[in-house]
C-alpha positions in Angstrom: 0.0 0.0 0.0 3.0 2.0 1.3 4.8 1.5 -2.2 1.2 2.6 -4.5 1.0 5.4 -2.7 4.7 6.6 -3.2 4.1 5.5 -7.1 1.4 7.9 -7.0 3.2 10.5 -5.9 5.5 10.3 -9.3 2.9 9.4 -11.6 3.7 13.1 -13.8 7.5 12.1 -13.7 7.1 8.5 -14.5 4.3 9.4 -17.4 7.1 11.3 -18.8 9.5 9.0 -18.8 8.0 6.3 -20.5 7.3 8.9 -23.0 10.5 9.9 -23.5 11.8 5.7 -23.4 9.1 6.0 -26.7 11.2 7.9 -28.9 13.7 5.4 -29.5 16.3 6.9 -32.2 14.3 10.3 -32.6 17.0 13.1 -31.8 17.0 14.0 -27.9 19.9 16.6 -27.8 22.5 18.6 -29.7 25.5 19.0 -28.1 28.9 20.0 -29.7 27.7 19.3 -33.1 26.5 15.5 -32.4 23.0 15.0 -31.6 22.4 11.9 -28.8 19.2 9.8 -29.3 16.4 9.4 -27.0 17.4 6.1 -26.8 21.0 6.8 -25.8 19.8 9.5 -23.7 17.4 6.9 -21.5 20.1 4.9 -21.5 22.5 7.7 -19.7 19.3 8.5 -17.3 19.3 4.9 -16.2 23.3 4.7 -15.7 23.2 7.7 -12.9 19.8 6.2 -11.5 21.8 3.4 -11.0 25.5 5.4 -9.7 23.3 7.7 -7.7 23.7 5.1 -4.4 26.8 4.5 -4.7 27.6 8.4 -4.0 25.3 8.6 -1.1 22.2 9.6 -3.0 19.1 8.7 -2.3 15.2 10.3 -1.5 15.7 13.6 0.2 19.1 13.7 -0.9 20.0 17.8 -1.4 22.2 17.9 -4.6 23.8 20.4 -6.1 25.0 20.7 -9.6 27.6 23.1 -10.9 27.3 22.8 -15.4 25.9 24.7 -17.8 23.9 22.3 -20.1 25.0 18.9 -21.4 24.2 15.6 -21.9 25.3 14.5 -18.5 23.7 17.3 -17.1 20.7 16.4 -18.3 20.7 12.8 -17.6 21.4 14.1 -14.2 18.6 16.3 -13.5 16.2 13.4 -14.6 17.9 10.5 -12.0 18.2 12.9 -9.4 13.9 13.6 -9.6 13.4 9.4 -10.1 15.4 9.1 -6.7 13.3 11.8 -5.0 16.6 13.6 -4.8 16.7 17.6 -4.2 18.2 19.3 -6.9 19.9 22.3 -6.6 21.3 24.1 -10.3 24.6 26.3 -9.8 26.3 27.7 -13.6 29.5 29.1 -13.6 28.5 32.0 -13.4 27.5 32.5 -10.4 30.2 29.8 -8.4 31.6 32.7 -6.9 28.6 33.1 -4.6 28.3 29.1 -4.2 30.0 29.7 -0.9 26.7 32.0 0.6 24.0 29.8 -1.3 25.4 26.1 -0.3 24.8 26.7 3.2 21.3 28.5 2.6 20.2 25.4 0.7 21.4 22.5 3.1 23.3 20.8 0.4 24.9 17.7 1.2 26.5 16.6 -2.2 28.1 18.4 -5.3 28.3 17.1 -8.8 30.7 18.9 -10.9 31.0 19.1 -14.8 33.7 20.6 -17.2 33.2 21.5 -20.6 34.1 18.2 -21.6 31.3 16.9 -19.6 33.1 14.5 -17.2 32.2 14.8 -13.7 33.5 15.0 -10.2 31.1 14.2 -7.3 31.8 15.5 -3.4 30.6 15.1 -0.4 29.9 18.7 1.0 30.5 19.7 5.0 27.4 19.3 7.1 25.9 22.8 7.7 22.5 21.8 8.9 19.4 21.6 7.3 17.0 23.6 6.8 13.5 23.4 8.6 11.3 23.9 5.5 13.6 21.0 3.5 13.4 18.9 6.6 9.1 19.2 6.1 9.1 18.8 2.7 11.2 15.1 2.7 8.4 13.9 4.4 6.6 13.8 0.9 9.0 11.7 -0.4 9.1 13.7 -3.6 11.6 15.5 -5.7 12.4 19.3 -5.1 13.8 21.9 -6.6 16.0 24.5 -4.7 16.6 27.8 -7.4 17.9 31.3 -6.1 16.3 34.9 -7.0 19.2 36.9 -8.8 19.3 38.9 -5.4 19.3 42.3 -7.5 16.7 44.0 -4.7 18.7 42.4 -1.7 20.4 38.5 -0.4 19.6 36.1 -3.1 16.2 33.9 -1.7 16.7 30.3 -2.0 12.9 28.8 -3.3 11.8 25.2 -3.0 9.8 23.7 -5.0 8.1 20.1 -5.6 9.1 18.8 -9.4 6.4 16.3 -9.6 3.9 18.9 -8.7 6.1 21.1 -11.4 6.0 18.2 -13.5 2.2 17.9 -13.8 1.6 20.5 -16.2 3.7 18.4 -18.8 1.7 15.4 -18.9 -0.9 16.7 -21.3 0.8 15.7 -24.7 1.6 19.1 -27.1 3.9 19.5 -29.5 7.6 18.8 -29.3 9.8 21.9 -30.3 14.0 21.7 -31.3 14.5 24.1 -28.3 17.7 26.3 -27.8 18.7 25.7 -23.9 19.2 29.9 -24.0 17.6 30.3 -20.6 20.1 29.5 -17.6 19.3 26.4 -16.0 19.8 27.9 -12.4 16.5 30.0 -12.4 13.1 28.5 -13.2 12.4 29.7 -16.5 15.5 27.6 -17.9 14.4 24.4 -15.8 11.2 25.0 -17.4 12.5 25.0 -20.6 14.9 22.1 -20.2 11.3 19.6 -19.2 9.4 21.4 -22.2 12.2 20.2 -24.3 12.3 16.4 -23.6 8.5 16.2 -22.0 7.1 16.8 -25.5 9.4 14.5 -27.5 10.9 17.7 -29.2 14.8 18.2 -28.6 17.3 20.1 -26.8 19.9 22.2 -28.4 23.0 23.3 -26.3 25.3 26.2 -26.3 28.9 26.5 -26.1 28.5 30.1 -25.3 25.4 32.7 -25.2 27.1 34.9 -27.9 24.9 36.3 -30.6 27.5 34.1 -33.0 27.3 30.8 -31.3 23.7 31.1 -30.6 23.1 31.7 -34.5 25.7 29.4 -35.1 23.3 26.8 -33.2 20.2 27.2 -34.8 21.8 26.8 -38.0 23.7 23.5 -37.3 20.5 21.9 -35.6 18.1 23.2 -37.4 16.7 24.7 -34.4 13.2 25.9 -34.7 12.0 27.2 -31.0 14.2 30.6 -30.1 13.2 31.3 -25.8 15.4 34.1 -24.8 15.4 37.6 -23.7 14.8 40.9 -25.2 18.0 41.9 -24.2 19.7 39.5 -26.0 17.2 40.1 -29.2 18.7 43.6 -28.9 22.3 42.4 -28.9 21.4 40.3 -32.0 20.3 43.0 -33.5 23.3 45.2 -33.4 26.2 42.3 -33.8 24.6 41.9 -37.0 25.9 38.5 -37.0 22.4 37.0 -38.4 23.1 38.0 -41.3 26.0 35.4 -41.5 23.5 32.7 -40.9 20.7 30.4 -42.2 17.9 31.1 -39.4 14.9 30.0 -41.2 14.3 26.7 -39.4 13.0 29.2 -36.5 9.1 28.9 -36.0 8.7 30.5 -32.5 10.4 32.9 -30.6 9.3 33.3 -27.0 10.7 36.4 -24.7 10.3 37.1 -21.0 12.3 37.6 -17.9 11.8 41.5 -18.8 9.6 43.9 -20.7 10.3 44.4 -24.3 11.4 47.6 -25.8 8.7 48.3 -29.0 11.7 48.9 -31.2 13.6 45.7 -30.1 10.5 43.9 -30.8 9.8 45.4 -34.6 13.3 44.8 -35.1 13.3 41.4 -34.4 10.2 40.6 -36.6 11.7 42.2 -39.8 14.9 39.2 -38.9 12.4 36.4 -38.6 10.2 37.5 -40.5 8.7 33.7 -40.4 8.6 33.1 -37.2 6.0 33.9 -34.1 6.8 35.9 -31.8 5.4 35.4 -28.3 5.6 36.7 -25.0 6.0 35.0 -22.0 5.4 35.7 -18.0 6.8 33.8 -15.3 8.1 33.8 -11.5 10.5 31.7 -9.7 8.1 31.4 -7.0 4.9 30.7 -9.2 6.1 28.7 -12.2 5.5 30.0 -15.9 2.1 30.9 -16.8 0.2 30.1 -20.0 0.4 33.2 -22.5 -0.7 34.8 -25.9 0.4 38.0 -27.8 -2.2 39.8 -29.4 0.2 39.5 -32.2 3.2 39.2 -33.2 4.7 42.7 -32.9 2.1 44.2 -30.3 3.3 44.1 -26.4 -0.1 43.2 -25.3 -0.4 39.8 -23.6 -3.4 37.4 -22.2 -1.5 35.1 -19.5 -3.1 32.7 -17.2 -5.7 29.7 -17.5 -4.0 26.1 -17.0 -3.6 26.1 -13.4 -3.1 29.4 -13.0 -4.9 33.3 -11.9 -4.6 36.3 -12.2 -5.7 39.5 -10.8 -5.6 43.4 -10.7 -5.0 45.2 -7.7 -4.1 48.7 -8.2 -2.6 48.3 -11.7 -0.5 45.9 -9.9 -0.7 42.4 -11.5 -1.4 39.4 -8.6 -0.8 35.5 -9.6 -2.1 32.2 -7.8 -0.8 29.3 -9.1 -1.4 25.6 -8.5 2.3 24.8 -8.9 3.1 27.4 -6.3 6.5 27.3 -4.5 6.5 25.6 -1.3 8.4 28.5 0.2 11.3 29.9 0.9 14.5 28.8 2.7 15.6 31.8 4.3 13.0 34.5 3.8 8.8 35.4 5.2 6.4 33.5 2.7 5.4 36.3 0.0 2.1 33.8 -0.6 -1.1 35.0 1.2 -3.2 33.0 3.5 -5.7 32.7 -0.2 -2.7 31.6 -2.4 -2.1 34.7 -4.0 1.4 36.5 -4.8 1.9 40.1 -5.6 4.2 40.2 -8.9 5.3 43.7 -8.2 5.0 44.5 -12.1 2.5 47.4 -13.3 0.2 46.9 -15.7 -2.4 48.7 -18.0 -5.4 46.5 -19.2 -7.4 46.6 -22.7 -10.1 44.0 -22.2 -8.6 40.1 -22.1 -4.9 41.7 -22.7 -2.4 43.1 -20.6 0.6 45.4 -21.1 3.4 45.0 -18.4 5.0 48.1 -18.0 7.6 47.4 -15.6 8.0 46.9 -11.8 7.1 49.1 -9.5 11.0 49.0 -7.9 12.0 50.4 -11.5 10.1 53.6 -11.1 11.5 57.0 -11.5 9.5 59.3 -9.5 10.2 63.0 -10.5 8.7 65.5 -8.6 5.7 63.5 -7.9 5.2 62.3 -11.9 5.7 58.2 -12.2 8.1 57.1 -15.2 8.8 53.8 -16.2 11.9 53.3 -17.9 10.6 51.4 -20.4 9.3 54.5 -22.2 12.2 56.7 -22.1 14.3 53.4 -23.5 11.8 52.8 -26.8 12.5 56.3 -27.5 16.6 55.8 -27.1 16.2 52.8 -29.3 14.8 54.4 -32.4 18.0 57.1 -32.2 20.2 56.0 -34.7 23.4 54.5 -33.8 21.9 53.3 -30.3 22.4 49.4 -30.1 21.2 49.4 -26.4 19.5 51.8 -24.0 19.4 51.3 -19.9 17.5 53.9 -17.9 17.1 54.3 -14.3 16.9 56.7 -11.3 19.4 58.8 -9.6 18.7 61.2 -6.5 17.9 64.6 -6.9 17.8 67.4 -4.3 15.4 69.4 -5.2 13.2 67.1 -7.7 13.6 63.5 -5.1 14.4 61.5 -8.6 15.9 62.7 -11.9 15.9 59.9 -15.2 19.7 58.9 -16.2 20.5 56.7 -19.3 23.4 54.5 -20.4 23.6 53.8 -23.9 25.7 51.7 -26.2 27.3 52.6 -29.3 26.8 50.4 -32.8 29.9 52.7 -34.0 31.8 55.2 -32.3 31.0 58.4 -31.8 31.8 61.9 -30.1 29.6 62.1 -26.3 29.1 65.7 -26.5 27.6 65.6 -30.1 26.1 62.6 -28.9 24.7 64.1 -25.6 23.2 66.8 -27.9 21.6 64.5 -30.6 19.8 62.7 -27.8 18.6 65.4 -25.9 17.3 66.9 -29.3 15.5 63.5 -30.3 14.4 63.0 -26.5 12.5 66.5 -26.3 10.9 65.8 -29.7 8.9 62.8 -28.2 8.8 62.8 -24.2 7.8 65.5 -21.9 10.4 67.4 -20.1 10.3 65.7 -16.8 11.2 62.5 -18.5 14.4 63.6 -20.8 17.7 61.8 -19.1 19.5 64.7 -17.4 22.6 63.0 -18.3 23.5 60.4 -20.9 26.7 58.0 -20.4 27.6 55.8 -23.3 28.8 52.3 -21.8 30.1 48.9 -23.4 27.2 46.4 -24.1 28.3 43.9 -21.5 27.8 46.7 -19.1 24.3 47.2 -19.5 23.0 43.3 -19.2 23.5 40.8 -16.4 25.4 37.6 -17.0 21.6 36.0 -17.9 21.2 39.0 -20.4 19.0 40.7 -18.5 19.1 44.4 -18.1 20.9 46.5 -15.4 19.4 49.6 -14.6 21.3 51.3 -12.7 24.5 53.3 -12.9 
């Protein structure tokens, strides 16, 4: 009876799994310039089921993994969820702060991958467990541990249950030939990594996020699902580098993590001019909502249904979601007592659709009159020789806030005549209050994060 029930518990993640064992020689991922059948790929998911033991592994289990994407990787992740492990996703980019999250997490074992993807496994020092990890192994069910970027404060470690993550999967859609853009440490790239294999689609690794290799990707696998960020849509757009490449295998382009700039967005439907363009909302703490553009180059967005709700409080968007966190490690639950979350992002409405203008933290209050940055950036972006645009707040005496942008150059040019064409081109199209009292002109990498999201601020 004991051994049904568990079953049950992993019905999503078995139901999966047999329908990934179904695929046989169908092509389960592209990695440096080989693709590894489904077959092949079961096969590696049964070897580490199998290893996991013999490292100490076993239900409850808090492991963390330092990779980007790979093959291993992969296999990983889905052994680790069979044996009711808790997985915790680390990328190099961030294994500088591994030393603060480890701890916050209560992990007890590290798996290590090169770029080679061989591994090194280690037992890590016992720092105590966590009281909410303790609760949740009494479900005997997989978790997921991922941390918020930690750009409003400490970084909040999030658990989560991945059969109950899972369970939106089992319904059989589409498979897509998915680019693993998204890092794997946050939500939004785990999600993508199940959507890849849950459907019977495939998963296309990276040996780097530059516009090049990204392009250079889609061309060699014949990629045809793009999810990434409008940042990075904006440094495609300026490299250029598409041009150098056969894109047209891309059907669907899906953007999040961020609001996207209107002139990012028309830009990057005159590129694929064949492919859909859809937006996409998500939290760490709630999951990834359903969603549809009102079209393909209009910001307006209908998100919820499939588990999930939504409501408007004070042009403030609120989300209550059945696949809701189970909490967080080392910070006051941010779920009410009804299930519902407060996004922090505003929002106007137009019937069924949404806008998302920005959050609320981003605001630039000057003299009393609210500016998003969004705005002022659209503006920056249809200036000519502008290939990226960050805008953000900077204390004022008299006025509390004044707007300050950092812009990136496509070629060089002189910063006072630059200044001056700005100012000129702002004036024409914003009200005074909202023209950038000063403009700096930084290097690209300056103005995105290392998971190419924006950085406002100076």
């Amino acid at each position: 009876m004991a051994k049904r029930k568990r079953e049950a518990k992993m019905q999503a993640i078995n139901t999966i799994l047999g329908r990934m064992r179904e695929k046989g020689d169908q092509p389960a991922i592209f990695w440096e310039n080989n693709a590894l059948s489904y077959r092949n790929f079961c096969e590696m998911i049964e070897e580490w089921v199998a290893r996991l033991p013999e490292t100490g592994v076993g239900a409850g289990s808090v492991c963390a993994v330092l990779s980007d994407y790979s093959p291993q990787t992969c296999a990983l992740f889905f052994a680790l969820m069979t044996r009711k492990a808790i997985i915790v996703p680390f990328t190099p980019e961030i294994e500088k702060d591994m030393p603060d999250l480890l701890p916050i997490a209560g992990a007890q074992h590290l798996f290590r991958f090169d770029r080679d993807d061989n591994w090194q496994q280690e037992s890590l020092p016992d720092a105590g467990q966590n009281a909410l990890v303790e609760t949740f192994r009494s479900r005997q069910s997989p978790g997921l541990i991922v941390f918020t970027s930690g750009s409003t404060g400490k970084p909040k470690g999030i658990l989560h249950d991945c059969e109950r993550v899972m369970q939106k999967f089992v319904a059989e859609r589409n498979g897509w030939r998915t680019v693993l853009f998204l890092m794997m440490d946050h939500f939004g790239g785990f999600n993508t990594l199940l959507s890849a294999f849950t459907y019977g689609g495939a998963a296309v690794c990276l040996p780097s996020r530059s516009p090049d290799d990204v392009c250079a990707a889609i061309a060699a696998s014949g990629a045809d699902l793009l999810p990434t960020t409008p940042t990075f849509l904006n440094l495609l757009i300026a490299s250029g580098v598409y041009r150098s490449h056969d894109l047209s295998s891309i059907k669907l382009i899906t953007y999040g993590t961020e609001v996207m700039p209107d002139a990012t967005l028309k830009k990057t439907r005159e590129i694929f001019p064949n492919a859909r363009l859809k937006q996409t909302y998500g939290l760490s703490e709630l999951g990834v909502l359903r969603s549809k553009s009102e079209s393909d180059d209009s910001p307006w967005v209908k998100i919820g249904g499939d588990g999930f709700e939504v409501k408007i409080i004070d042009s403030t968007l609120w989300v209550r979601s059945q696949a809701n966190m189970i909490g967080y490690l080392n910070a006051p639950n941010a779920i009410d007592a009804d299930g519902w979350m407060c996004t922090g992002d505003k929002v106007q409405v137009r019937g069924e659709f949404m806008r998302i203008l920005g959050r609320k933290s981003d605001m630039i209050n000057v003299g009393g009159q609210k500016v998003f940055p969004l705005e002022i950036e659209n503006v920056l972006l249809e200036a000519e020789n502008i290939g990226e645009a960050s805008v953000f707040a900077q204390p004022h005496p008299i006025m509390g806030q004044v707007v300050y942008a950092k812009v990136s150059l496509i070629q060089p040019e002189d910063p006072v005549m630059l200044t001056e064409r700005l100012r000129k081109h702002c004036f024409q199209r914003l009200a005074k209050y909202k023209v950038p009292l000063r403009f700096r002109i930084a290097a690209t990498d300056d103005l995105h994060s290392d998971r190419f999201k924006k950085i406002r601020q100076e």
